[in-house]
C-alpha positions in Angstrom: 168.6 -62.9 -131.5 166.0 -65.7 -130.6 162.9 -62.8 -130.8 164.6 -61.8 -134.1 163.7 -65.0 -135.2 160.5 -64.9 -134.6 159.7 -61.5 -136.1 161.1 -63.2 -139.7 158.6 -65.9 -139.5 156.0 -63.6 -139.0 154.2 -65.9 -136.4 153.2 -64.0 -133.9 150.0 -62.3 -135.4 149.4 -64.4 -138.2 147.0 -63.5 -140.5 143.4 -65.1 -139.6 139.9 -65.9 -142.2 142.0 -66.8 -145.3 140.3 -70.0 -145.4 136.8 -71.2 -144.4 136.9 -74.8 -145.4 134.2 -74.6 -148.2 131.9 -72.9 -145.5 128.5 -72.4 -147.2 127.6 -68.9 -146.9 123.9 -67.7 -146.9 123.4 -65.2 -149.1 119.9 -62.6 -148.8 119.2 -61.4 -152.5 116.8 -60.9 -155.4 116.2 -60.1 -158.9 117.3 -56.7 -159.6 119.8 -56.7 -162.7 122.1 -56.1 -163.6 123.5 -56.5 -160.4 121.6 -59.9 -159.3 119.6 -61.3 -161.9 117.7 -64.7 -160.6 117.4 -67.2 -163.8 115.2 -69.7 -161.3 115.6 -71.3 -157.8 119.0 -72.6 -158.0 120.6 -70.2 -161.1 121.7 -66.8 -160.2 123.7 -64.2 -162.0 124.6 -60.4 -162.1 128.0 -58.7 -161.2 127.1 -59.0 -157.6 126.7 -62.8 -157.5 129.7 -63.0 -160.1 131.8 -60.5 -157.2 130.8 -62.6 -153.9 131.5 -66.0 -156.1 135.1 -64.8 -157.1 135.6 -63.9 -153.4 134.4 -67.7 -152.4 136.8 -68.5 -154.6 139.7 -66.8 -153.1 138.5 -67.4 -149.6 137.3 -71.0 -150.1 133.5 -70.8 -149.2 130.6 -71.7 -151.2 127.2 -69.4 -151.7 123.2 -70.1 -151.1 121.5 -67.4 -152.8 117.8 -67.0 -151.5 115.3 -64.2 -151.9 114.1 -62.3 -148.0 111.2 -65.0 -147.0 109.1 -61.8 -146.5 109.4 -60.7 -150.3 109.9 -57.5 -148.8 113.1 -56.6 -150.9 115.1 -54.1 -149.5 113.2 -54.0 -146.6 112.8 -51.7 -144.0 114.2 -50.8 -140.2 111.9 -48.9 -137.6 112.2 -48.2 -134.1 109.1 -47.7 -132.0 109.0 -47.7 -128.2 112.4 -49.5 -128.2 110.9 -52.2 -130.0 112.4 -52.8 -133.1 111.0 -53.5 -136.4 113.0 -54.8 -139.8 112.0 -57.0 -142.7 113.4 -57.8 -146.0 117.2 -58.2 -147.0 117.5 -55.5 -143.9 115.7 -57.9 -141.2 118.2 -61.1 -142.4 120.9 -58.8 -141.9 120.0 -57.1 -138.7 118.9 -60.4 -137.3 121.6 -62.0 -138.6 119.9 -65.0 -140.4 122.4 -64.6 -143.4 126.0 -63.8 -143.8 126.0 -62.0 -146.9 123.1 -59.1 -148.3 123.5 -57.8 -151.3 121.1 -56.1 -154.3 122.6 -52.8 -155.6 122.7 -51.3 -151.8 123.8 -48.0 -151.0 126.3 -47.2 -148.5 124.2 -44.6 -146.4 125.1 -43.8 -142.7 121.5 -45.3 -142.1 122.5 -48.5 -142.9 126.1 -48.3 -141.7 124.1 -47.8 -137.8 122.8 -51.0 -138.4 125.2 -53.4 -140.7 128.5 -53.3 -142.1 129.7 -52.8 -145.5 132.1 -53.7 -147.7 134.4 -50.9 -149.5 132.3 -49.2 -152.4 132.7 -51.4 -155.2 131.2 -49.2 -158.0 129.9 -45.9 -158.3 126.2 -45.1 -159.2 124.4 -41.7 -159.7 121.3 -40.8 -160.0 120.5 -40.1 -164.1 117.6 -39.1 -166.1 116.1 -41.5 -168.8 114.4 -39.3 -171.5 112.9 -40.3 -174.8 115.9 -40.8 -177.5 116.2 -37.5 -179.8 113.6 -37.5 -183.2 114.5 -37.1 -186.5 114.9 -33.9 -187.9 112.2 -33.8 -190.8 113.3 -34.2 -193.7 111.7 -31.6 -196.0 114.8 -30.2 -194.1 117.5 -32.6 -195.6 118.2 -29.9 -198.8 119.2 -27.4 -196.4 120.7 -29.7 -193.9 124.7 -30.1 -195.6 125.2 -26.2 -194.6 124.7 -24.4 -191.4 121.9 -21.4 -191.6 124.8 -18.7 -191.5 126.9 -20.4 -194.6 123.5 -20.6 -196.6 123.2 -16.6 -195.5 126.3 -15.9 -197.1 125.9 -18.2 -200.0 122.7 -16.1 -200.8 124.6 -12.5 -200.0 127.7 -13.3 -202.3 125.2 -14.3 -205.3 123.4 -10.9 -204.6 126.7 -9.1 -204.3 128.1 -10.8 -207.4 125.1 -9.3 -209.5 127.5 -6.2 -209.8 130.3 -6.9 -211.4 128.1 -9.7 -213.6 126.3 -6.7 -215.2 129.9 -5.2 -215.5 131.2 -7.9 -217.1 128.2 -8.6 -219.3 128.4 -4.8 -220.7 131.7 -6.2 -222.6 129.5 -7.9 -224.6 126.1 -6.0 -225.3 124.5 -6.5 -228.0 122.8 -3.8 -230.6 119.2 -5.8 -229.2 120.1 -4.8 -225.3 119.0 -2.3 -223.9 118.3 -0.4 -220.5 119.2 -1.0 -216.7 117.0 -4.0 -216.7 118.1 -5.7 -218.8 121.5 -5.7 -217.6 119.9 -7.0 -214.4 118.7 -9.6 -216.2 121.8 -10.4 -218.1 123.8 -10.0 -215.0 122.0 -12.1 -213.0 122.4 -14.8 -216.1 125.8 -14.5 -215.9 126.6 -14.7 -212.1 124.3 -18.3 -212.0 126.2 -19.8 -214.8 129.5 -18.9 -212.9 127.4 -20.8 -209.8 126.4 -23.6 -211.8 129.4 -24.5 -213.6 128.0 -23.5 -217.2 130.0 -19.9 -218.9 127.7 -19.9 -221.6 124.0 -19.1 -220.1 122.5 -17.5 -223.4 123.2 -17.4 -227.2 126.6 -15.2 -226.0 130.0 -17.1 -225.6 131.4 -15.0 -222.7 135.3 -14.6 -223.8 136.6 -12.2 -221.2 139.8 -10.1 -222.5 140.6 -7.7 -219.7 142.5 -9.6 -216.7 140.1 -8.1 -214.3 137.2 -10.0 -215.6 139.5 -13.8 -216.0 140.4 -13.2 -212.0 137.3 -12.6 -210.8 135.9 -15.6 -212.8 138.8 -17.5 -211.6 138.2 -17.1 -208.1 134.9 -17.4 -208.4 134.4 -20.6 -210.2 137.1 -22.1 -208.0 134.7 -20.7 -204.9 132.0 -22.5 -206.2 133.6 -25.3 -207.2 134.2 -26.3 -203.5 130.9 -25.5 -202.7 129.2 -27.4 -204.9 131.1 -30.2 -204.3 130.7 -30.0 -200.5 127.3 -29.9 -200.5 127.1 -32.6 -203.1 129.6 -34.9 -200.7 127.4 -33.8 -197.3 123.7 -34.2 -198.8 124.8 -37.7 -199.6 125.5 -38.4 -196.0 122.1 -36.2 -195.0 119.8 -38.7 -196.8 121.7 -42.1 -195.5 122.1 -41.4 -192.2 119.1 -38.7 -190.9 120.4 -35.8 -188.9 118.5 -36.1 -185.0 117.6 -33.1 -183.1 119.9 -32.9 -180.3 119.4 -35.0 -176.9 118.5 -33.5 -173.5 121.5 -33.7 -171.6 120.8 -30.9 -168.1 118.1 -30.0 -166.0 118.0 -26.9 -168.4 116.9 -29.1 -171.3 114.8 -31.0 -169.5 112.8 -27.8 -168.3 112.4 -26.4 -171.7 111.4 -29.8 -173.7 107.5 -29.7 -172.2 108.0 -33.2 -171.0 107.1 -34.0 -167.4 109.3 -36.1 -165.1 109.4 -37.8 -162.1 110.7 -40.7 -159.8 109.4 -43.3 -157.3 107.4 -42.7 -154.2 109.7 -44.3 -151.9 113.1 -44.6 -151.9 113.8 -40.9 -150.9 114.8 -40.0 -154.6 113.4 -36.4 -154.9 114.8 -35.6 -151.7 118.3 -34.6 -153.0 116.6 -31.9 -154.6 114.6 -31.1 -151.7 117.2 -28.6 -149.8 119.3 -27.7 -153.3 119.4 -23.3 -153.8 119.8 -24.2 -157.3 117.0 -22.2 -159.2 116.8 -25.1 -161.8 117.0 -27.8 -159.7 114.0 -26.5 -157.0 112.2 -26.3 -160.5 112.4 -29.9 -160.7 111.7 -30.4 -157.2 108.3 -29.3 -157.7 107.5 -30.4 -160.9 108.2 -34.3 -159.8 105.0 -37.2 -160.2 105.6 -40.1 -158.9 105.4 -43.9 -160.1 105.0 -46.5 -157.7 107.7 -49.1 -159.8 110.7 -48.7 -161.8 109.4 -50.6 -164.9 106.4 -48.2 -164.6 108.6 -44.8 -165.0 110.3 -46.6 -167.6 107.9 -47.4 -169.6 106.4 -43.9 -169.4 109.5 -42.8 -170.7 109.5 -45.3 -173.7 105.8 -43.3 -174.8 107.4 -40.2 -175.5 106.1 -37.4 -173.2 108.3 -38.6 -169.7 111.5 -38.3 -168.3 112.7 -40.6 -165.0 115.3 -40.3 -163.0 116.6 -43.4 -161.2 120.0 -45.4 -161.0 122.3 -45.1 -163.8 123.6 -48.5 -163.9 120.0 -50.3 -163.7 118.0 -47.5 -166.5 121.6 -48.7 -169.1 120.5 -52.5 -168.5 116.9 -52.0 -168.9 117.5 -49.8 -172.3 119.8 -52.6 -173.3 117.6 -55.5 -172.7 114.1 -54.2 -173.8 114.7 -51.1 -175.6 116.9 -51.6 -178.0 115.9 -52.9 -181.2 117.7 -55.4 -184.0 120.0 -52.3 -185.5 120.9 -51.1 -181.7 118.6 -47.8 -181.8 117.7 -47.0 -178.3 114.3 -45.9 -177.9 115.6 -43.9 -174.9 118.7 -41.8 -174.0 120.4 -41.2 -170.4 121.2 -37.7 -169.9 125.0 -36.9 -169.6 124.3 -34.3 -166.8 124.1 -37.3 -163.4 123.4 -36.5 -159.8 124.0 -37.7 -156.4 127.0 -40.2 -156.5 126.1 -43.5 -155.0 128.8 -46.0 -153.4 127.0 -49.4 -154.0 129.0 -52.2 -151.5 128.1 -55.6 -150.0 126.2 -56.1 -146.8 127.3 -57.8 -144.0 125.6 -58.6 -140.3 127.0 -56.0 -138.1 130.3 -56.8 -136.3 131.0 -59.7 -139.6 135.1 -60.6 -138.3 135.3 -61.9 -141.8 134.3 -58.0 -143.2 138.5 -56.9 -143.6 139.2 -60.1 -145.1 136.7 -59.7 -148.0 137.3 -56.2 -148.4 140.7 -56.7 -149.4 139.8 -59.4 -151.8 137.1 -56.8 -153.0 139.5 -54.2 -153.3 141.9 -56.4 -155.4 138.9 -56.8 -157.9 138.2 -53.7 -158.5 141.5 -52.8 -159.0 141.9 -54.8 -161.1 138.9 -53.8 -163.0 137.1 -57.1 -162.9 133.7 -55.0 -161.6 133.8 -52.7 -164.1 134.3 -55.4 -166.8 131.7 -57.8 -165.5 128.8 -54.8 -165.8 129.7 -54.4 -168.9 130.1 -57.8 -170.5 126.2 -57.7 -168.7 124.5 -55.1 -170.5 126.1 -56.2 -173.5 124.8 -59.7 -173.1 121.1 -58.6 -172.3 121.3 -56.4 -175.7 122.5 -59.5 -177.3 119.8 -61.3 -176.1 117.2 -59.0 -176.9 118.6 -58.6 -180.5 117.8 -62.1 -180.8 114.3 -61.7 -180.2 113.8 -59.5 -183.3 115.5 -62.4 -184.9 113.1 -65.2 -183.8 110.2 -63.0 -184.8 111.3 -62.6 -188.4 112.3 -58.7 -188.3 116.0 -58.8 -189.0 116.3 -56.7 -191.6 119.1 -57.6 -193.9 121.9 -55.0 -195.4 121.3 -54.4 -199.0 124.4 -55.4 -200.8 123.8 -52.4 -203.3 122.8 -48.8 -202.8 119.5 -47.7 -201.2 116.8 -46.1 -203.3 115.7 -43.0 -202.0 112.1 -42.4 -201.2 109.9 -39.8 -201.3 110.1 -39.2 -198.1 114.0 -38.3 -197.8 113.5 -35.9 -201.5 110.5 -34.2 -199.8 112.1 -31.1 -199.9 112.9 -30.6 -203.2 109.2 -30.9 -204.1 108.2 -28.7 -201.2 110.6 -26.4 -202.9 109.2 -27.3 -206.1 105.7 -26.5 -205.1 106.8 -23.1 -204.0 107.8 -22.2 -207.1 105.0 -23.0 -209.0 102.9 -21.3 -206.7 105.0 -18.1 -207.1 105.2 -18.5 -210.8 101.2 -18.9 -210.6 100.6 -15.6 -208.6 103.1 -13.9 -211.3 101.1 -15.2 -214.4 98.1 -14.4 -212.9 99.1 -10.8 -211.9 100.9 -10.6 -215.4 97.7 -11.5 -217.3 95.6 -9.0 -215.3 97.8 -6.2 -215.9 97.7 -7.1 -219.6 94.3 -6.6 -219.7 94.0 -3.8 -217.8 96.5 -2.3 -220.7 94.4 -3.0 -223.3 91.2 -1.9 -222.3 92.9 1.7 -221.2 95.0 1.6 -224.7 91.7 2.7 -227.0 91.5 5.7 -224.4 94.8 6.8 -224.8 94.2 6.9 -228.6 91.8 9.2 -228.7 
C-alpha cells in the first residue's frame, strides 16, 4: 500500500532539466538567413534564433549569440595522425566552448560521430534556381486566345463551308453571274458574312426559303457566335496580362533550355549526382561549373543564361529579399522537381544531458507548426522590406484608376499581319499588271 503511494506521486524518477535558472546559454552562429540573420553585435534574428529563444522560454535560460572566433563558418573536422583538427561552429562544438550551434546544419552521420542533434525541425532539399520564364512575344498575342489545333479547325470549317455557301448562293444567281468562279467567289462572300455576323455581303439580300439552307445558317451563326465572342472575351485577357513561356521545372527542362548550371565547390553538392544511374541526372553531373559563393551562383542566375542548385529554403529568401521587384515579379523561379531531402536540426556538444529535454520542447513546436510559420512570416518580411526600397527610390508605380491604353507593342501583330497583306496584295498587282501587258502586246498578233 505504502509503495502504491509512492508510484501516485510519481517521485521516484522525477523528471530532471525543466528549469535552468535563467542559465545563459552560449550560442555558436552567423549570418545565413533566413535561418539566423545577424542585424549587429547584440540583434539577432531568423527562425533558428526565434526556435532556441522559445525553448529558453520554456526551459527558463537566456541566449549569447556570437559568430565562431575563427570566421570559419561551418567549419571543418579532420583527423590526422590521431591528432585532431576542427574550426568554425564545428571546433566550438567539438571542443565544447558553446552549448548551442546552430546555422541551417544538416543532420549527416558525419556530424552525428562528432555532436549531437536535435530532432529535424524542417525539411530542406536541394532545388534549382533558374531565370523566371519570358514573355511570349507579342506579335503572338492575336493568335494567342486559341490553341494551334482550334485555329486549325477554325480555318478547315471556313474552307469546308465554301460548299454549301456556293449552294446556297445558286438560290439567288443573278442573269450577270456566271461560271464556277464566280460561285467560288460568291460562295466564299457568303460563308465570311455568316463568320462575321453580316447576311448581306453584296448588293443581294440573302432570304433563304428552303429549311435546309435556314438550319445550316442557324447553326452556323450560333457556331460563330460563341467563337467570336470567346476570342473577343480571351484576347482581352492576352493583352492585360502577357502569356509567359512555361518554366523549367526537371532536369529534362533544364537539359534542353541551353542554359548551363552549376553549384559550389565545397559543400559536397554535386556529389548526390555523382553515383545516380539516372541517364539525365549523370548528364548534369558532368555538365556542373562551379561558384566559389552562394550570392555568386545567384547572381549568375539573375543574368539570364544560369541555373544553381542549392538549398531550397535559403534560394526562396534570397528571391524574396533582392529579387523581387515593387509588383512581386520574381526575376528568378525554383524548379518544382527538388532533390536530396535535408533534415536541418540544432547542434549540441556531444553527450549535451539537456539534448531530450529540448527535443521535446522542439518537437511540441513543430507540431504545432510554429517552424513552419516563422519561415514564412520571414520571407514575407524580407519581400516586404525590399518592396520598400523601390518605394524610397521613387519607382512605385501607381494603378491607373481607368483602363490601360494599349501600345504598339501589345497590337504588333495585327500590323505584322497587316504588312503581310499588303505585301501579298503587292506581288498580286504586280503579277496582274504584267500579265496585262503581256495580253496586249500578243492581242495585235492574234488579230491578224
Amino acid at each position: 500500500m505504502y509503495f502504491s503511494k509512492i508510484l501516485e506521486f510519481d517521485s521516484l524518477f522525477p523528471k530532471k532539466m525543466q528549469n535552468f535558472d535563467e542559465h545563459l546559454m552560449s550560442v555558436s552562429a552567423f549570418h545565413y538567413p533566413p535561418k539566423v540573420s545577424q542585424y549587429n553585435k547584440t540583434h539577432w534574428g531568423g527562425v533558428e534564433i526565434k526556435l532556441i529563444t522559445e525553448v529558453g522560454k520554456s526551459l527558463n535560460f537566456r541566449v549569447d549569440v556570437q559568430p565562431p572566433a575563427d570566421n570559419a563558418k561551418w567549419g571543418s573536422y579532420r583527423e590526422n595522425n590521431g591528432s585532431v583538427s576542427a574550426t568554425g561552429l564545428t571546433g566550438d562544438l567539438y571542443y565544447g566552448r558553446k552549448n548551442f550551434g546552430f546555422c541551417n546544419l544538416f543532420i549527416t552521420q558525419d556530424r552525428l560521430e562528432i555532436m549531437d542533434m536535435t530532432i529535424p525541425y524542417h525539411i530542406d532539399r536541394a532545388c534549382f534556381a533558374v531565370p523566371a520564364a519570358k514573355e511570349v512575344p507579342h506579335y503572338f498575342a492575336i493568335i494567342a486566345p486559341y490553341h494551334f489545333i482550334v485555329w486549325l479547325l477554325i480555318i478547315s470549317t471556313f474552307i469546308f463551308f465554301l460548299t454549301p455557301g456556293m449552294l446556297l448562293f445558286r438560290e439567288h444567281k443573278s442573269k450577270h453571274d456566271h461560271g464556277i468562279p464566280t460561285l467560288i467567289n460568291s460562295g466564299f462572300w457568303e460563308m465570311y458574312g455568316t463568320f462575321t455576323g453580316s447576311m448581306k455581303t453584296s448588293k443581294h439580300t440573302f432570304r433563304h426559303k428552303k429549311n435546309s439552307s435556314r438550319i445550316f445558317l442557324g447553326s452556323s451563326f450560333l457556331y460563330v457566335l460563341v467563337i467570336t465572342w470567346a476570342y473577343r472575351e480571351s484576347i482581352k485577357a492576352v493583352l492585360t496580362v502577357p502569356s509567359k513561356y512555361p518554366d523549367l521545372n526537371n532536369l529534362r527542362d533544364l537539359l534542353s533550355s541551353g542554359l548551363s548550371w552549376g553549384v559550389r565547390d565545397s559543400g559536397g553538392w554535386p556529389n548526390w549526382f555523382k553515383d545516380s544511374t539516372d541517364e539525365l541526372s549523370r548528364k548534369v553531373y558532368f555538365g556542373f561549373t562551379y561558384v566559389k559563393t552562394f550570392d555568386e551562383g545567384v547572381s549568375k542566375v539573375a543574368e539570364g543564361n544560369y541555373a544553381f542548385m542549392n538549398s531550397e529554403a535559403a534560394l526562396r529568401y534570397l528571391i524574396s529579399a533582392k529579387y523581387t521587384n515593387q509588383f512581386r515579379e520574381k526575376q528568378m523561379h525554383i524548379a518544382t522537381q527538388c532533390y536530396v531531402p535535408f533534415r536541418i536540426g540544432l547542434a549540441m556538444p556531444k553527450g549535451a544531458p539537456y539534448k531530450t529535454t529540448v527535443d521535446n520542447q522542439i518537437r511540441k513546436l513543430v507540431e504545432g507548426g510554429f517552424t513552419d510559420l516563422w519561415l514564412r512570416n520571414t520571407n514575407e518580411e524580407a519581400e516586404i522590406n525590399n518592396r520598400k526600397t523601390f518605394s524610397e527610390k521613387g519607382e512605385i508605380v501607381t494603378t491607373n484608376n481607368g483602363f490601360r491604353l494599349l501600345s504598339l507593342y501589345d497590337l504588333q501583330g495585327v500590323f505584322v499581319i497587316f504588312g503581310f497583306g499588303i505585301g501579298l496584295s503587292t506581288l498580286a498587282l504586280l503579277g496582274e499588271n504584267a500579265t496585262r501587258r503581256r495580253y496586249k502586246r500578243r492581242q495585235p498578233e492574234e488579230i491578224y
